[in-house]
N, C-alpha and C positions, 0 to 999 in steps of 0.2 A: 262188654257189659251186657249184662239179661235185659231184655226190655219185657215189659206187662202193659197189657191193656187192661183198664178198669171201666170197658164199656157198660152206661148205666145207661137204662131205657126206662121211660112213664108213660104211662097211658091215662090220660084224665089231667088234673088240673096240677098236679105235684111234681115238683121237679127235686130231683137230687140236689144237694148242697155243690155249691161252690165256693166254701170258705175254706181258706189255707189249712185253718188250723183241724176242720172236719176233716178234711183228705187227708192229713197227717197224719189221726187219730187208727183211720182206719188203713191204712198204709204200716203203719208200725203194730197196730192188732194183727193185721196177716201177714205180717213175717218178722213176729218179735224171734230173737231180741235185737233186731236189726231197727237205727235208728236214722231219720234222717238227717240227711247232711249236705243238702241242696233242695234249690227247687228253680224252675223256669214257667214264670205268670206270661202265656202268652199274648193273653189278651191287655195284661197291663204294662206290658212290655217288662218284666221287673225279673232279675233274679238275685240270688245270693250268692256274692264274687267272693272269694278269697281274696282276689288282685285286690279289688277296691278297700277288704279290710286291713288288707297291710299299706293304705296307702300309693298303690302301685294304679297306671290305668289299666283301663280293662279291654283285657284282647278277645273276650267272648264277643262286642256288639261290632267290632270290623267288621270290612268286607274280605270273605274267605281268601279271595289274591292276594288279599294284602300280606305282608310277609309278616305281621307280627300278630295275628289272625290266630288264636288256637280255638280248637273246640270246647267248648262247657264241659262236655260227658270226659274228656282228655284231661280236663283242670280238678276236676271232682274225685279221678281216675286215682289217678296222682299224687292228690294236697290232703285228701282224705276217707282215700280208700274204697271208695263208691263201687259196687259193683253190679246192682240192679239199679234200672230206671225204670218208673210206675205213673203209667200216664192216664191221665183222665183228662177224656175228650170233650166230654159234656160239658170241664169248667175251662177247658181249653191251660191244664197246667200238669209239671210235669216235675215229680218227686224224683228226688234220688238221696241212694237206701247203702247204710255199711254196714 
């Protein structure tokens, strides 16, 4: 998978957004017509499972020994074709793009 840093820097009192749907907006402007199809909120621990939408648990939040453990960027890879991931560190969350 590609990975991208979307390092954003302020100087003075304005900080860059940290809302989903901001990061999204501008995620899918610089690399239309590529859409997301994942994300991992690290700060609110939250992401969007496939496992979890079929019902299935979710082997993203194991622990990596565990045997039933897979990775997110593996699951994304996979179920829906992800092949860039677009991180922005400022909101501590972490897009992924097909």
């Amino acid at each position: 998978m590609h990975e991208i840093v979307f390092n954003v820097e302020s100087s003075g009192e304005y900080r860059p957004t940290e809302i989903m749907s901001d990061l999204r907006i501008v995620a899918e402007t610089m690399f239309i017509p590529m859409k997301m199809v994942g994300f991992w909120d690290y700060q609110q621990d939250l992401h969007l499972c496939p496992h979890l939408e079929k019902r299935k648990d979710c082997p993203h939040i194991l622990d990596e020994n565990n045997a039933n453990y897979e990775s997110y960027e593996k699951t994304l890879q996979k179920e829906r074709g992800a092949i860039i991931s677009i991180d922005f560190p400022h909101a501590n969350i972490k897009l992924f793009m097909s």
